[in-house]
N, C-alpha and C positions, 0 to 999 in steps of 0.2 A: 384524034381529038375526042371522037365521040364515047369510046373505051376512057378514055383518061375521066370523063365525066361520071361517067355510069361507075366505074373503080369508087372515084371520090363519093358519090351519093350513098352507096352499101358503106364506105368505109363510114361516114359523118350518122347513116342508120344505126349500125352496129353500136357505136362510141352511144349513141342514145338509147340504144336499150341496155346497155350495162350500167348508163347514171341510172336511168330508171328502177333497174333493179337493185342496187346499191340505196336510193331513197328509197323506196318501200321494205328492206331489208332493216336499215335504219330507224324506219320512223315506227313498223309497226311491230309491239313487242312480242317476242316468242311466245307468250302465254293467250296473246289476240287473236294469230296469226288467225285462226278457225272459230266462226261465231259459237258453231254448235257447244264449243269446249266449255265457257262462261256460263255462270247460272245467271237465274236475270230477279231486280228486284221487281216487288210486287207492294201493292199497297190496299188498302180500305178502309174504314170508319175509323178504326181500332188503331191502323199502325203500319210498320212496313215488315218486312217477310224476306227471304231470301231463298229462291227455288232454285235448287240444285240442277244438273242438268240430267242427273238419273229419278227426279222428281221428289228427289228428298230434301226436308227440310229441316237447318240447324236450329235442335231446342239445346235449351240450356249449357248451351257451351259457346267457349269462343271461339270466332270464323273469321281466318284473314282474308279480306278480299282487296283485290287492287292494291295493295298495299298499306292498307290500313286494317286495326283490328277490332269488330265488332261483339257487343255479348247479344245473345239473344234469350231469351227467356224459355223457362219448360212450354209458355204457350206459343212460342214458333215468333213471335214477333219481337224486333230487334227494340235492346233496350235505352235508354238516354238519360241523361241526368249522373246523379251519384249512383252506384251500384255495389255492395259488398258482394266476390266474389271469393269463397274459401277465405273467410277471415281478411279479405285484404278489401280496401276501398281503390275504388277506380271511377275518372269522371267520363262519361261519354257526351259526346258533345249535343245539340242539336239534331247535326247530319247523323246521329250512331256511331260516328269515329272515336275511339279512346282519344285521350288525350295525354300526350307524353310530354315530359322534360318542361315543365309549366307550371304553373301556380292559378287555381282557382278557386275562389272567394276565400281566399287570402291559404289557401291548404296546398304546399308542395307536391307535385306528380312527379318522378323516376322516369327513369329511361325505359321501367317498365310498366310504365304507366300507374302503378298505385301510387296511392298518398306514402309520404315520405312520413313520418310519426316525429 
């Protein structure tokens, strides 16, 4: 009887570390998995920033992060509002998120975010 118990306890262990690792496999996604991986934002008087994880910072080009896509300006600080980039108009939001497949202040955005003309 005491075997049949000690059996079932490893067995009902086992069964809980493979949910376990099935929910963490799940919830956390392949690009999280490792802090060090992610650059981190940064902020001060002026604006927010976005530090690389090899200590570099995006100017004047666009940077997808987390799934959304950011313009930053040549002085390193991410931009908002309207923004001509290459001839085309794009709204960023607030947060610095472009904004897609929407309408603001009354001007059609694309799926790829510019103004639709």
């Amino acid at each position: 009887m005491k075997i049949q118990k000690n059996h079932r306890k490893s067995g009902l262990r086992a069964a809980a570390l493979t949910l376990a690792a099935a929910l963490v496999l799940t919830v956390i996604p392949a690009g999280a998995a490792y802090a060090g991986r992610l650059g981190e934002w940064r902020h001060n008087s002026r604006g927010w920033w976005y530090r690389e994880t090899d200590g570099r910072y995006p100017a004047g080009t666009w940077k997808k992060i987390e799934g959304s896509w950011y313009y930053f300006n040549p002085d390193k600080y991410m931009a908002t509002g309207w923004k001509k980039v290459e001839g085309k108009w794009y709204y960023l939001g607030g947060d610095g998120a472009m904004r897609l497949n929407t309408s603001v202040d009354g001007y059609t955005l694309g799926a790829d975010g510019a103004w639709i003309e």
